[in-house]
C-alpha positions as CSV (number, residue, x, y, z in Angstrom):
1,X,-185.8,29.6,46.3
2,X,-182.7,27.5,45.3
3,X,-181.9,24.4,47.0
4,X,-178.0,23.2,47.7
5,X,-176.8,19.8,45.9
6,X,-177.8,17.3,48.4
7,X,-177.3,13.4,47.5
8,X,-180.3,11.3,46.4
9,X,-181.6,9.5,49.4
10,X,-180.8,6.4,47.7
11,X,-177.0,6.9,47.6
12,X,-177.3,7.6,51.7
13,X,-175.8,4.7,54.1
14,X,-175.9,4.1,57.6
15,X,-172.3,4.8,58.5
16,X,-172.3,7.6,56.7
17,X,-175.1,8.9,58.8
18,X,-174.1,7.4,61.6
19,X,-170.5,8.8,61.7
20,X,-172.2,12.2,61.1
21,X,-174.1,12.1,63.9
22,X,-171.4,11.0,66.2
23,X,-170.1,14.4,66.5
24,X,-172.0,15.9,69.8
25,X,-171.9,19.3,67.9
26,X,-173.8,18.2,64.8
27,X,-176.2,15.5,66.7
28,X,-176.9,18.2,69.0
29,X,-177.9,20.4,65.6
30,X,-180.2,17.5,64.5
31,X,-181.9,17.6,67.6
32,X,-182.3,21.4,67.8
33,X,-183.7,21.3,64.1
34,X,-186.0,18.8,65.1
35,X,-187.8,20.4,67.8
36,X,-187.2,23.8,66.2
37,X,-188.3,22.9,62.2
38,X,-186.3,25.5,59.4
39,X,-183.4,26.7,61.0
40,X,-181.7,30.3,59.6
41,X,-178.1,30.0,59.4
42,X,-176.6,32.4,61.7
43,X,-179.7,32.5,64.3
44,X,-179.2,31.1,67.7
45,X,-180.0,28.0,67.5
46,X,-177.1,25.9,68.6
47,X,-176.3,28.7,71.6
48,X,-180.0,28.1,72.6
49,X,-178.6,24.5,72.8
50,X,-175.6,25.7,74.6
51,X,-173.3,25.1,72.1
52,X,-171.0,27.9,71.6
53,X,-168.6,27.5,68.1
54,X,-167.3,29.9,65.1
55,X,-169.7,30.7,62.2
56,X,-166.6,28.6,59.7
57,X,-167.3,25.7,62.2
58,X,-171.6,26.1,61.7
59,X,-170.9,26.2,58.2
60,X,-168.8,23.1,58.4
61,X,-171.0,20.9,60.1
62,X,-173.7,21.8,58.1
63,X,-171.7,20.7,55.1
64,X,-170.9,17.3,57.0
65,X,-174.6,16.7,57.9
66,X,-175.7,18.0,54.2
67,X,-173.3,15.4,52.9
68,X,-174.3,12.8,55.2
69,X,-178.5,13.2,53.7
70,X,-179.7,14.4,56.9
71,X,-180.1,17.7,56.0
72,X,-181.8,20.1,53.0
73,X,-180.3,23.4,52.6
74,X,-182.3,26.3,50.8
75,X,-181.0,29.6,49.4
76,X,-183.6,32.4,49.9
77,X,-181.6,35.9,48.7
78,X,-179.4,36.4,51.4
79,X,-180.9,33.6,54.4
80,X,-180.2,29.8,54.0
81,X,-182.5,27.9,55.2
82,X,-181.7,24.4,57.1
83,X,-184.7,21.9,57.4
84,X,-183.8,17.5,58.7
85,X,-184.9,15.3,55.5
86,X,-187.6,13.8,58.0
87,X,-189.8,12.2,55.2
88,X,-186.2,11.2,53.3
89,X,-184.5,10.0,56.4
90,X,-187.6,8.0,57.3
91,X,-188.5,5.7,53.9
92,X,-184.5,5.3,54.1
93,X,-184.0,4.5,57.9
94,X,-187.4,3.9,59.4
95,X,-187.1,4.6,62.9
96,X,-184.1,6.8,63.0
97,X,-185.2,10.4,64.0
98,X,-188.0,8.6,66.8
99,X,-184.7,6.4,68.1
100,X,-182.7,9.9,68.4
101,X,-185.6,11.5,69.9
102,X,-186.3,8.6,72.4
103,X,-182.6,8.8,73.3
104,X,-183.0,12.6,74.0
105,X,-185.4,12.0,75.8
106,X,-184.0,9.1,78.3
107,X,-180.8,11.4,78.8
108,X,-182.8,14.3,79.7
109,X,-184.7,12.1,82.4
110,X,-181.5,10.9,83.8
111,X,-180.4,14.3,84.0
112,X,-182.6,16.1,85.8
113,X,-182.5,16.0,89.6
114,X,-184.0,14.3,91.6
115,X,-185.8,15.4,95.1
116,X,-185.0,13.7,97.9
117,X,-187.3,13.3,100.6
């Protein structure tokens, strides 16, 4: 299996990571490959996330994220394989991934309905 160029997690910064993930499409892509693990390119994963966009768009913001040090891509023949840089991401911004999580979390609670009685 061959793995893309991806920086050195040492050379990542904040605002780099930061301005990645203010794009709703690719923070919505972290969060799906959080809950979901590897990711194929060209499964369903963002339309199971109700995101509908071009494969040259994926491929895009999967560069932009790659770039960024969020994201390991792997070549296996034919599949490419997309995984976060948890461990990575987590000796170089401890706390990040749980913060995004707890923040998916809160806007999922304020979103659902409520019953009225």
């Amino acid at each position: 299996m061959t793995e893309v160029i991806e920086p050195a997690i040492e050379t990542v910064t904040i605002d780099v990571v930061l301005s990645a993930l203010a794009d709703p499409v690719r923070l919505t892509l972290v969060r799906a490959l959080d809950t979901a693990g590897d990711w194929t390119c060209g499964s369903d994963i963002l339309k199971e996330a109700g995101v509908t966009i071009g494969k040259s768009t994926v491929s895009h913001h999967i560069k932009v994220l790659r770039d960024a040090g969020l994201i390991r891509t792997r070549v296996d023949g034919i599949r490419r394989l997309v995984t976060l840089r948890y461990d990575d991401l987590e000796q170089r911004f401890p706390g990040l991934l749980a913060m995004l999580r707890e923040h998916t979390a809160a806007r999922a609670t304020a979103a659902a309905p409520t019953s009225s009685a």
